[in-house]
N, C-alpha and C positions, 0 to 999 in steps of 0.2 A: 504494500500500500504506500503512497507518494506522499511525503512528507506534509503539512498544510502550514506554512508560516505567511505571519500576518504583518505586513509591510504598513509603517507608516506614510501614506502619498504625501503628506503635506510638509515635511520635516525638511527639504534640502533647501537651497539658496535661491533656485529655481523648480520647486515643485508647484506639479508634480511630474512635470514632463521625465525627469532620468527616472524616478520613481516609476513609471506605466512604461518607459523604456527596458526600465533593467527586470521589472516583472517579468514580461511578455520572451527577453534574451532566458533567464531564469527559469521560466516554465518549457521554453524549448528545448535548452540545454540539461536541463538537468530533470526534468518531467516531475517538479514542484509545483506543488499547486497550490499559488499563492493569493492572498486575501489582500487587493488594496484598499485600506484603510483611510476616510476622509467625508468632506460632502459629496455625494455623489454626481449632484450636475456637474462639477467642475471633472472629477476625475473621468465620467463618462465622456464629456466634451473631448478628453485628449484620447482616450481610450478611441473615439469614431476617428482617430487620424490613422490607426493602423488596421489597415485589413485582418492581418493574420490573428486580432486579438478573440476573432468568435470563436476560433480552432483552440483553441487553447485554456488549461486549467487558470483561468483569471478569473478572479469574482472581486464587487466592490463589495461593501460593508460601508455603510454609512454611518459617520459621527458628525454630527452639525458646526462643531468647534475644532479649532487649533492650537499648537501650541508656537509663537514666534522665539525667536533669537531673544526679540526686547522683550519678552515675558519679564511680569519677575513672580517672585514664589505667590504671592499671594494672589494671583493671576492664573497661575497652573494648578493651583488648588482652588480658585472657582471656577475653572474650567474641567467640570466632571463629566461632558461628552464629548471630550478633546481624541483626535488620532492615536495620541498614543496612550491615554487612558484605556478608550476603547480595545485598542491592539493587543494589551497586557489583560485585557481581564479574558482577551480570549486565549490568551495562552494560562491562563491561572484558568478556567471552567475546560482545559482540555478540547476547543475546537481548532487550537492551532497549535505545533509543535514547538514556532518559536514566535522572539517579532524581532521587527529591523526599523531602523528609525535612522535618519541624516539631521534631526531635529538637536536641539539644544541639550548639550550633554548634561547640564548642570541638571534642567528639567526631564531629563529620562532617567536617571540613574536616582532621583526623588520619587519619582512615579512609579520606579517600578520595585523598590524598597516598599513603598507603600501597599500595591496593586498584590505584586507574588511574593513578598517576604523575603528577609533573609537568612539565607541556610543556617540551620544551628553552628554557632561555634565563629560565626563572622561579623562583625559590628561595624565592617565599612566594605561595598565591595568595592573593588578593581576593576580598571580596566586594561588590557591584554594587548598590547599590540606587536605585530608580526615584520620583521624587520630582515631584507637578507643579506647574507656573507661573504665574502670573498670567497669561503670556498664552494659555495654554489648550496647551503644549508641554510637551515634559518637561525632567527636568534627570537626571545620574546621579552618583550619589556613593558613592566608593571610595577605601579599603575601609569596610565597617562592621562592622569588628567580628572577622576573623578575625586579624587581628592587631597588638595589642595597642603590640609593640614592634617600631619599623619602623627601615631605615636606607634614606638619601636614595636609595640602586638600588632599592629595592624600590618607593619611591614613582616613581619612573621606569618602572618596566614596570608601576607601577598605570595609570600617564598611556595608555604606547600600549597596556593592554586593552582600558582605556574608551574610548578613542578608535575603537577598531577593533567593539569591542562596542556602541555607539554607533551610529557609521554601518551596521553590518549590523542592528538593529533601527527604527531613527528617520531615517535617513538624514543627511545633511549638518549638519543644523541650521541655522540661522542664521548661519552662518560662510560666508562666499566660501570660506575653504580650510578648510574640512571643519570639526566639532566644535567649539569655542571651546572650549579645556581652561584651566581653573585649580586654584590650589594653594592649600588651604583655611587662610588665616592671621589674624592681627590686625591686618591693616592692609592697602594694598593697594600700598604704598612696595615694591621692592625689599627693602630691609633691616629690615623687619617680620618678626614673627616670633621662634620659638626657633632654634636649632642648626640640628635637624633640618628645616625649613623653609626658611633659609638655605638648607644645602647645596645642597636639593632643587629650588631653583627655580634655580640654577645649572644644573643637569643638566638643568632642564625647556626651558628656554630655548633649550637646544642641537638639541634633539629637533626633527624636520621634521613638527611639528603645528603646529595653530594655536594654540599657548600665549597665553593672553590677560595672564599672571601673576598675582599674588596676589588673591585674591578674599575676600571674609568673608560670615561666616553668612546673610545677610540673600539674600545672591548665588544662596541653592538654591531660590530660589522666584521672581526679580524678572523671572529669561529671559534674561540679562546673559550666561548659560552655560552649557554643555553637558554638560559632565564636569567634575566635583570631583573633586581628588584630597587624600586625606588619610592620616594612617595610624587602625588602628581601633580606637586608645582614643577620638579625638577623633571620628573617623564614625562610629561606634555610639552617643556622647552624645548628637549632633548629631540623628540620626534618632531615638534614645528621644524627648527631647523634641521632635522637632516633630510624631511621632506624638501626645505628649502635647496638644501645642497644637490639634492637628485635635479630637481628643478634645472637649474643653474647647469649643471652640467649635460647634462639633456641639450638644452638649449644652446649653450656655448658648442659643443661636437654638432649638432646641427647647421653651426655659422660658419664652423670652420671648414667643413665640409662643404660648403657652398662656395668659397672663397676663390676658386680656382677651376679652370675647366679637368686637367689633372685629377684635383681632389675628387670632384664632382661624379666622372670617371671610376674614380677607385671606388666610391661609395656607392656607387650601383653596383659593380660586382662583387661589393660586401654585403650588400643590400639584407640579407638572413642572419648576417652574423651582427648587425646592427638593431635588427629588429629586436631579435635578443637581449643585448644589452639592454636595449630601450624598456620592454618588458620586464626586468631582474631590478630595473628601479621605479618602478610603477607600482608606486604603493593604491592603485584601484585594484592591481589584481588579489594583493591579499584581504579582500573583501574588512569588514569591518572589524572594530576591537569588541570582543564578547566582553559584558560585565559578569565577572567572575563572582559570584557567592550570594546570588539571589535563587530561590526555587522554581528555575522555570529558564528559558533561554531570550536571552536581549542583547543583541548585538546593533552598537553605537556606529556609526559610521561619518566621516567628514559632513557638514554643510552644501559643501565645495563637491560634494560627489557628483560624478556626471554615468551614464548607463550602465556603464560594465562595473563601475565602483559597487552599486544597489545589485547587480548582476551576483556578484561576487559575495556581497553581505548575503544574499539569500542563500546562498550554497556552505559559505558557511554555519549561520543558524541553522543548515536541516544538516551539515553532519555533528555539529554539538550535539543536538537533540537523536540521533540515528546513534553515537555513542556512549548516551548516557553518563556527561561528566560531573553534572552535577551531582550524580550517585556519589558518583568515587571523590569529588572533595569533600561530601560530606563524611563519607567512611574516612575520610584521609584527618580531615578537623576530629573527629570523634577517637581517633587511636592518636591523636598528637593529645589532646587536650579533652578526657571523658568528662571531666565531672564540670568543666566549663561550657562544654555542648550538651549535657542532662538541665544544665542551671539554665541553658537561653531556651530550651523546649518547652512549651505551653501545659503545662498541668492540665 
């Protein structure tokens, strides 16, 4: 049976056009059958621009409300028939296996703490993002971005999501004992770092992973490691600019290859091996960052995403949910820390 996740249409910078774009790519590729989520005349309006969309597992769902960028909290809590209210409550009543949203991360990762809870044993979740390496492997780094202000436990159960989120996507990595986890610092001594760093690599070290310890920036691309742990004033920087840096270089090897009839020449008979590159720093194709340690699958995605970005986030939420990871972080928090996930469980 075909996964059913529930797409926010009205969450990107331009929705919901890549939204009904990257469904319609989504359903054909991957034969998901996806719910987009919004007012309906609008998302029907874009929907009548693609023929292929009656052949295809697409359905709307209508919710009358939005959630914008300029929201602020007390805006997104009176909007209770907002897209991605509605989306989450369909994956919390089990009619959808995950949701996807390009909407406001501050306001999805509130929403949906609220909407499906979160996992016993987690008090902030994470978000996860997917980053690749020199040696042609990935790297993942968390949080980025859902929260701001962290304390040393929180970067602790960032360590074994990733770690667990990790091995159930990419397998082992390069580690004889699983993962190679570090902890994103200025140095790579022990007593580098601020406070929060300190503390945290004390708590990391205790952990039955394969903590490599402190690691630095340079570490999210060289393959040195697996899982980054940071908190997400510093992993959202981290990832803005190296997004930037792809950018940048993307562009600039585009200009310079243009520069010359010679150049221009050699670039067409590299034309594949170029393509490549171009894709291996195309952070749309690792589809969105999943927020790690809610009961239920929500995968955040840029603003800025354009078809294949939303393409991609779908295919991810249906193999989280086709994997079952939230099982295993929860088994994974409950054998690290029992009597602290008995004490967050509902009586």
């Amino acid at each position: 049976m075909p996964s059913v996740i529930a797409l926010d249409a009205m969450g990107s910078d331009r929705a919901p056009k890549p939204e009904v774009e990257g469904a319609l790519h989504a359903a054909r590729q991957y034969g998901v059958r996806v719910l987009l989520v919004g007012p309906e005349s609008i998302i029907r309006s874009e929907l009548h621009r693609h023929h292929s969309a009656a052949r295809l597992p697409v359905e709307i769902v209508h919710a009358s409300e939005y959630i914008t960028m300029e929201d602020k909290v007390e805006a997104i809590r009176a909007k209770r028939d907002s897209s991605m209210r509605v989306g989450l409550r369909l994956v919390r009543e089990g009619q959808a296996s995950g949701f996807v949203t390009a909407g406001n991360t501050g306001a999805a990762m509130a929403t949906a703490k609220i909407v499906l809870g979160a996992v016993p044993g987690v008090d902030r979740p994470g978000l996860a993002a997917v980053f690749p390496t020199a040696p042609g492997s990935a790297a993942m780094l968390l949080d980025v971005g859902a929260n701001v202000d962290c304390k040393p436990h929180n970067l602790e159960q960032f360590a074994v999501m990733g770690d667990i989120y990790f091995r159930a996507m990419f397998g082992k990595g390069h580690g004889l004992s699983g993962p190679r986890v570090g902890l994103l610092s200025i140095g790579e001594e022990e007593s580098k770092g601020n406070e929060l760093t300190r503390e945290a690599f004390q708590l990391l070290k205790q952990l039955p992973l394969n903590f490599v310890g402190n690691v630095e920036g340079r570490d999210l691309y060289n393959g040195h490691v697996d899982v980054i742990v940071a908190d997400g004033f510093v992993g959202n920087v981290a990832l803005k600019i190296s997004e930037g840096v792809a950018n940048l270089v993307r562009t600039a090897l585009k200009e310079s290859l243009k520069a010359t009839i010679t150049r221009q020449v050699g670039a067409l008979l590299s034309r594949s091996a170029f393509t490549d590159f171009k894709k291996r720093l195309d952070h749309t194709e690792y589809g969105g960052a999943p927020l790690l340690g809610v009961k239920g699958v929500c995968i955040i995605t840029h603003g800025s995403s354009n078809a294949n970005a939303i393409k991609n986030a779908v295919r991810v939420a249906a193999e989280f949910a086709r994997r079952g990871i939230n099982d295993s972080i929860e088994r994974g928090l409950a054998a690290l820390h029992p009597l602290a996930v008995q004490a967050a469980e509902p009586q």
